[in-house]
C-alpha positions in Angstrom: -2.2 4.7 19.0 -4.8 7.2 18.6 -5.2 8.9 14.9 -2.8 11.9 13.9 -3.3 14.6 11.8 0.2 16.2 11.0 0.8 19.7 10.4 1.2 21.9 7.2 4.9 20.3 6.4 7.8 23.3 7.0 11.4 23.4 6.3 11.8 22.7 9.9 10.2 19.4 9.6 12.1 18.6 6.0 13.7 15.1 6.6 17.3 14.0 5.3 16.8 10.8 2.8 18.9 8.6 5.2 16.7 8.6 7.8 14.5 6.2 5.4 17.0 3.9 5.8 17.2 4.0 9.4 13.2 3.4 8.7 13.9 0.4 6.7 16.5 -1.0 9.4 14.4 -0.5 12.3 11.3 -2.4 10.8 13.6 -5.3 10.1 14.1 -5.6 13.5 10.6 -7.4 13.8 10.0 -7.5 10.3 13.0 -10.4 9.4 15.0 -11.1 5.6 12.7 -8.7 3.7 13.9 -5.7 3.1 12.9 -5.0 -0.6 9.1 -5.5 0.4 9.7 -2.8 3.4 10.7 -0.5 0.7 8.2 -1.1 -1.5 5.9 -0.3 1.0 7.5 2.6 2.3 7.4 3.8 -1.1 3.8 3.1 -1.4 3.6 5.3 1.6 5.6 8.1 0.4 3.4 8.0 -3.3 0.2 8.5 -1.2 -1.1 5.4 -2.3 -2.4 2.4 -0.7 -1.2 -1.5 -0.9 -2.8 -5.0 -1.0 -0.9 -7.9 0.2 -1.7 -10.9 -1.3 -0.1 -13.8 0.4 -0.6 -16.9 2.3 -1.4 -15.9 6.6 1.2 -16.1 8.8 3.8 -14.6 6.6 4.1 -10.9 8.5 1.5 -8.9 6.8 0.1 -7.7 10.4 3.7 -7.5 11.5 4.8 -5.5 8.6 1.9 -2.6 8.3 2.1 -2.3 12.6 6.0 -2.0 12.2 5.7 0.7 9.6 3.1 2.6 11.3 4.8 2.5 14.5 8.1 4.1 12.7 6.3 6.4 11.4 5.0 7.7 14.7 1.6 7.3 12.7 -2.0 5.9 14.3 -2.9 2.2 13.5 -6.2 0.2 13.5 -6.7 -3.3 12.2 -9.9 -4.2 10.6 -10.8 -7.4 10.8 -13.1 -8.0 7.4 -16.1 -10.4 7.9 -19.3 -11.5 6.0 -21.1 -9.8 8.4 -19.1 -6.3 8.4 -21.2 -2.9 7.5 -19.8 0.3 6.6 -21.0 1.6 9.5 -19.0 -1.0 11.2 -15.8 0.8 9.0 -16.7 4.2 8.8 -18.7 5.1 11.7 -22.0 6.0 12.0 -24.8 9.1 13.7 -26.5 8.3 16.3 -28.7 10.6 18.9 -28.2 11.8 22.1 -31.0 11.7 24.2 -28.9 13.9 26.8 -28.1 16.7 24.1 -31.3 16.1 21.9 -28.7 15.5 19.1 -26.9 13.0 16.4 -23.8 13.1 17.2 -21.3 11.1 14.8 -19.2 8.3 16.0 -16.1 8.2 14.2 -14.9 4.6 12.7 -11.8 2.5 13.3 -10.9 4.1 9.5 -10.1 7.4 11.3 -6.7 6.8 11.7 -3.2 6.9 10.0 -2.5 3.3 8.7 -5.4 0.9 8.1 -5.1 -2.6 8.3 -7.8 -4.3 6.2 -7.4 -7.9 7.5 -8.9 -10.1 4.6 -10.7 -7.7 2.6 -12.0 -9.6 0.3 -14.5 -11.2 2.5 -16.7 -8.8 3.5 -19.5 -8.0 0.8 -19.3 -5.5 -2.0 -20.8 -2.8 -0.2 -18.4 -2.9 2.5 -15.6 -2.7 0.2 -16.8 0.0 -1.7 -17.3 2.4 1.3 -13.5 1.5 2.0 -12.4 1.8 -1.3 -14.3 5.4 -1.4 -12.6 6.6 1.1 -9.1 5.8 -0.2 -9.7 7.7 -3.0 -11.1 10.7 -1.8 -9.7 10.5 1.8 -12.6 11.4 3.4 -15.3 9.4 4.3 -19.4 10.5 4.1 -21.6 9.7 7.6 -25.6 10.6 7.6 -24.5 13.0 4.1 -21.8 14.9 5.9 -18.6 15.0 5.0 -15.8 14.0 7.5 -11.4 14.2 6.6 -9.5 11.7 7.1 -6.4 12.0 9.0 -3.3 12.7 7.1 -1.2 10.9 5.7 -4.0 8.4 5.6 -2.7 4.6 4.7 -4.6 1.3 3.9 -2.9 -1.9 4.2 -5.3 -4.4 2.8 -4.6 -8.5 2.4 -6.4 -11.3 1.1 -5.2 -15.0 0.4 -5.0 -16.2 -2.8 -5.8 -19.5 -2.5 -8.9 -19.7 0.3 -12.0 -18.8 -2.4 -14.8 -20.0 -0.2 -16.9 -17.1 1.5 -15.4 -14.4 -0.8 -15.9 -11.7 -2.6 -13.3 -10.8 -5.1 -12.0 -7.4 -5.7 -13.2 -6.3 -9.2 -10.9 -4.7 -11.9 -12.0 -1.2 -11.3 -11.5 -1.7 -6.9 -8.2 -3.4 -7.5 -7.1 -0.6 -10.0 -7.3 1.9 -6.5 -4.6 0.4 -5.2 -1.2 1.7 -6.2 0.7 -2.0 -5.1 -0.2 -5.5 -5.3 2.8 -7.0 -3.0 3.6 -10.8 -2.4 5.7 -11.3 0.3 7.3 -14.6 0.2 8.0 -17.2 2.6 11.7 -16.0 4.7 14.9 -17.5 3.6 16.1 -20.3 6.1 18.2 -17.6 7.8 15.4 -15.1 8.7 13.2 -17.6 9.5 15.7 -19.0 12.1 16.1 -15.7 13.7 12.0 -15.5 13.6 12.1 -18.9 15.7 14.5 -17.5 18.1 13.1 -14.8 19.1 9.5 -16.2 19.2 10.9 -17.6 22.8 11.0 -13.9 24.0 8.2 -12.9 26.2 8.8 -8.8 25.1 6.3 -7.8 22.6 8.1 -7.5 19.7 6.8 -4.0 18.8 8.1 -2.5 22.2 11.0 -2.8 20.7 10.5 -0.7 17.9 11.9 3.3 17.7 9.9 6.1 16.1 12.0 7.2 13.2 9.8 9.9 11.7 7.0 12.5 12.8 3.7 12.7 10.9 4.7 16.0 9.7 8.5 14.5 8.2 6.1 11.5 6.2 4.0 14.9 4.7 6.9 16.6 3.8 8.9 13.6 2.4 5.4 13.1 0.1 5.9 16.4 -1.1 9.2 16.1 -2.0 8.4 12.8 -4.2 7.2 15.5 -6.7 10.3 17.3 -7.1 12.4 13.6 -8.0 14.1 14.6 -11.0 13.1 12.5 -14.3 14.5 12.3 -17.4 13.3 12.6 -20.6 15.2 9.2 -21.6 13.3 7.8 -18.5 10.3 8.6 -19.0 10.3 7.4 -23.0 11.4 4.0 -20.9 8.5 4.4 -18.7 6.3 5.3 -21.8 7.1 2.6 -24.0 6.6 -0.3 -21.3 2.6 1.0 -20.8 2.6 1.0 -24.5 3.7 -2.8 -24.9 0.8 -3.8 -22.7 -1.6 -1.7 -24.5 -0.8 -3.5 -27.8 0.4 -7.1 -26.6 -1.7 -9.7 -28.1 -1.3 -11.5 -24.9 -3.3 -9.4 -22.9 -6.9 -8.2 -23.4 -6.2 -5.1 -21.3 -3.3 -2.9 -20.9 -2.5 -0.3 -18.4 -4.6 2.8 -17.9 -3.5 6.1 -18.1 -4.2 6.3 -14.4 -1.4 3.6 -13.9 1.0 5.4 -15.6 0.5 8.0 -13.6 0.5 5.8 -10.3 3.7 4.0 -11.8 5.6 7.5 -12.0 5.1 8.3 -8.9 5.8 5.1 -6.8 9.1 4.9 -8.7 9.4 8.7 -7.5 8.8 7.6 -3.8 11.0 4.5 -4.3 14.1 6.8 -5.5 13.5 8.8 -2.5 13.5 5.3 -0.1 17.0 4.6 -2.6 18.7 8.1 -0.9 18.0 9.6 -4.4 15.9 12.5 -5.7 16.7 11.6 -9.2 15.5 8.3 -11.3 17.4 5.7 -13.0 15.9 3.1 -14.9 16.3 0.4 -12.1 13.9 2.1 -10.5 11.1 1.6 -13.0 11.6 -2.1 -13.4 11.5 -2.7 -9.8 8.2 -0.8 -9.7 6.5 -2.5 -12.7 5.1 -6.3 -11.7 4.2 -4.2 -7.9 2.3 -1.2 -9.7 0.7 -2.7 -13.2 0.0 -6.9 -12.6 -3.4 -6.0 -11.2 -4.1 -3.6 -13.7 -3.9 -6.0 -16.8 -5.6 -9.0 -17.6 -4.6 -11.4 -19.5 -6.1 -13.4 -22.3 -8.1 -16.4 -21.4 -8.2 -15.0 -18.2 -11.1 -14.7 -16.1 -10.9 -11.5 -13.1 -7.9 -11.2 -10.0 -7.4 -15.2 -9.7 -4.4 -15.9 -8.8 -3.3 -17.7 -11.7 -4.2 -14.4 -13.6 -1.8 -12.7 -11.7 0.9 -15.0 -12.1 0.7 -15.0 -16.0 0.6 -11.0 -15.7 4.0 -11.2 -13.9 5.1 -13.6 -16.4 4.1 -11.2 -19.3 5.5 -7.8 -17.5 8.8 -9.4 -17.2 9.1 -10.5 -20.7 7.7 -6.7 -22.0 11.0 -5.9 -19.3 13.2 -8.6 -21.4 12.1 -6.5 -24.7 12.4 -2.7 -23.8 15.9 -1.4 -24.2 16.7 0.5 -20.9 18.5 3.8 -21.4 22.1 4.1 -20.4 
């Protein structure tokens, strides 16, 4: 699907809440026994930010980020990262026209709505950081001139934990750009039957999927995650969890005041995926492991290994165990 830029969002184009959940119900249609991780990454969507699955291949990450992009009636590229890959190869590059006597720029496969960055982690640094430049400023820089990105603008990067060889981790400060760190999980026996089923069928599974929302409806619902009511009770809750990990003796680095920011708001977008436009502390706790384990580090920990991440989990759910929720 070619790369759409929506229009201005207007109250024509203002969305009601439950057709997120007729989002959520038509991804699960090819996307089977996972519904929490659609949401999360719906959400993801929703706060503007951008996700990195890490997870073992041949879960459904491909499935999952083509699903959502399709329900969103959104453009999708895949990327496949490689040693080899330039970011010229990513972001495009200026090249002249004898014809015209002219550079004329050749727009990369980043132009687009929803970016799948297929094992990111091992194509070299340089690579990544023209990537990870333009999901922060979304817009991307060819020959010194400036170029948007479409809107709303999307990547869906994955990496597997385990395979080391030929890599190039993410660094601290790189992973730190991404609002969600996602694990998805092997299907429960039932999913993974109906997954074996309907592998048999010769359809593609994505011609079955429906548009749900325009472009313009995702823009307007990412508007509206700004006007989710919080509480001041909530966001004492929300306050005093950062502060745990700032001053845990198990951790030799707590939570910016970036991901406090980033946390607000992707509990904001998850409320909205809930049918609400008001938090409740539920949301926050489902939000914390997603939005701040690749933010810390633990002690005796070395960079994003995996069994750094794990301990982070294990850490964020007992700082969970210890903050009193309000009622």
């Amino acid at each position: 699907m070619p790369e759409t830029t929506a229009p201005p969002p207007s109250r024509a184009t203002q969305p009601s809440l439950e057709l997120l959940d007729d989002l959520v119900y038509e991804v699960e249609t090819v996307f089977h026994g996972k519904r929490e991780v659609v949401r999360l990454a719906l959400a993801c969507v929703l706060a503007r930010g951008h996700v990195l699955f890490e997870d073992v291949p041949g879960v459904g990450k491909t499935t999952l980020a083509h699903a959502l992009a399709k329900t969103l009636g959104a453009g999708f590229r895949r990327i496949q990262f490689t040693a080899d890959l330039l970011p010229s190869d990513v972001l495009g590059v200026s090249v002249y026209n004898p014809k015209t006597l002219e550079f004329e720029t050749r727009r990369g496969p980043l132009f687009t709505n929803v970016v799948l960055a297929d094992e990111i982690n091992r194509a070299p640094p340089r690579t990544q950081s023209g990537l990870l430049e333009a999901m922060q400023e979304g817009s991307v820089t060819i020959d010194g001139e400036t170029h948007e990105l479409p809107k709303p603008f999307v990547v869906m990067a994955t990496q597997n934990p385990l395979e080391h060889h030929g890599t190039y981790p993410l660094p601290e400060s790189q992973l730190d750009r991404f609002l969600m760190r996602i694990t998805i999980g092997y299907p429960a026996p039932e999913a993974e039957r109906r997954i074996l089923t309907e592998s048999a069928v010769i359809e593609p599974v994505m011609d079955r999927l429906q548009t749900v929302l325009s472009t313009a409806q995702v823009l307007a619902l990412q508007e509206r995650v700004e006007e989710v009511d919080v509480d001041e009770a909530i966001l004492d809750y929300l306050m005093a969890i950062v502060e745990k990990t700032r001053t845990s003796p198990q951790l030799r680095m707590g939570v910016s005041p970036r991901g406090n920011i980033q946390l607000s708001r992707a509990a904001r977008a998850y409320a909205l995926t809930q049918g609400r436009t008001y938090l409740v502390p539920d949301d926050v706790r489902e939000l914390v492991v997603p939005c701040l384990a690749h933010r810390i580090l633990p002690t005796g920990t070395t960079g994003s290994t995996l069994d750094a991440h794990e301990q982070a989990t294990r850490i964020l759910e007992g700082i969970l165990d210890e903050v009193e929720a309000p009622v």
